[in-house]
N, C-alpha and C positions, 0 to 999 in steps of 0.2 A: 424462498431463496431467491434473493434478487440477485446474487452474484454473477448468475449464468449469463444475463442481459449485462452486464457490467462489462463480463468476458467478452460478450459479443464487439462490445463498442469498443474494447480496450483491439482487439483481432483487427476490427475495420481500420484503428487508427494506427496500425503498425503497417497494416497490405498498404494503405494511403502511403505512408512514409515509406516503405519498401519500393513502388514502385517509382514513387518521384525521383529516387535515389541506384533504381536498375540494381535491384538486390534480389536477387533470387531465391532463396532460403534462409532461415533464420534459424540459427542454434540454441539462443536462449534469450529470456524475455526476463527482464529482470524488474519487478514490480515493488514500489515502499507503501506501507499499507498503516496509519496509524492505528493505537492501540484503541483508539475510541471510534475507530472508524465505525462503518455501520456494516462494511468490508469483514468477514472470517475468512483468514487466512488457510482456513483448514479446509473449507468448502471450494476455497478457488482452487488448490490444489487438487482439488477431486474433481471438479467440475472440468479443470483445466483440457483434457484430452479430448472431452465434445464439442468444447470450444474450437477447438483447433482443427478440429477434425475437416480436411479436403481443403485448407488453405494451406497461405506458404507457409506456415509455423509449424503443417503439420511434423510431427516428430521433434519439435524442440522442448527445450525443459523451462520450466518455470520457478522463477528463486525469489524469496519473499524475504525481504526484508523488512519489519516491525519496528517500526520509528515509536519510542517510550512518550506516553501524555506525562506532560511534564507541566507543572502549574507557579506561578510566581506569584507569591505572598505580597496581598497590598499593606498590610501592615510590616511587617520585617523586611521585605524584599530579597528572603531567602526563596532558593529557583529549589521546586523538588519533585518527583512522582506521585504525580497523581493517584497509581491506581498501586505501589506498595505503602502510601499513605493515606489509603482513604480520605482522598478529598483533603487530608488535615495538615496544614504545615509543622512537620516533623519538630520545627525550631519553636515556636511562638505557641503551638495545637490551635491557631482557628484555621476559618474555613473560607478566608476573604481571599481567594486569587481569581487571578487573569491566566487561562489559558494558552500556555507559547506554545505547543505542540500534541498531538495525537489523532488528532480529524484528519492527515492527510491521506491522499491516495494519487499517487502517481505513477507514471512511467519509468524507471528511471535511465535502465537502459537496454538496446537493441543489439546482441551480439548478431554477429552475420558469420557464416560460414568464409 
């Protein structure tokens, strides 16, 4: 489970931004996580309370939002899911796309009390 070290660095880089900005507590931390991430959203969710645990986050909540792999067909240039079309363009059925979304993982935003 690499999550936990993710959490760690994702905690170091909200206290960095907390303090630059004289924030003293944070309420929720709201994180987008693609669906091809290498990121389980299930595990940060668990993980999340040791994480946090004795910084300023402690007691805030954590909300995950799931950005959909979404792939665009080199031959038809139909845009579609990835993973409720296995890989396969729903429109044309090959399997020639380019990747526009799923591997992200970001911050997205910092509620403050």
């Amino acid at each position: 489970m690499h999550e936990i070290g993710v959490l760690f660095e994702v905690v170091k880089s909200v206290e960095r931004l907390a303090k630059e900005n004289d924030v003293k507590k944070i309420e929720t931390l709201v994180l987008q996580i693609g669906e091809l991430s290498s990121m389980i959203p299930k595990y940060m969710k668990t993980l999340y309370p040791a994480a946090i645990d004795g910084t300023i986050l402690e007691g805030s909540e954590l909300e995950i939002e799931v950005l959909p792999a979404n792939g665009l067909c080199r031959d038809c240039n139909k845009v579609f899911s990835l993973i409720e079309n296995n890989g396969t363009c729903p429109l044309c059925r090959n399997k020639n796309f380019e990747l526009l979304s799923g591997k992200e993982f970001f911050i997205k935003e910092i509620i403050c009390c």
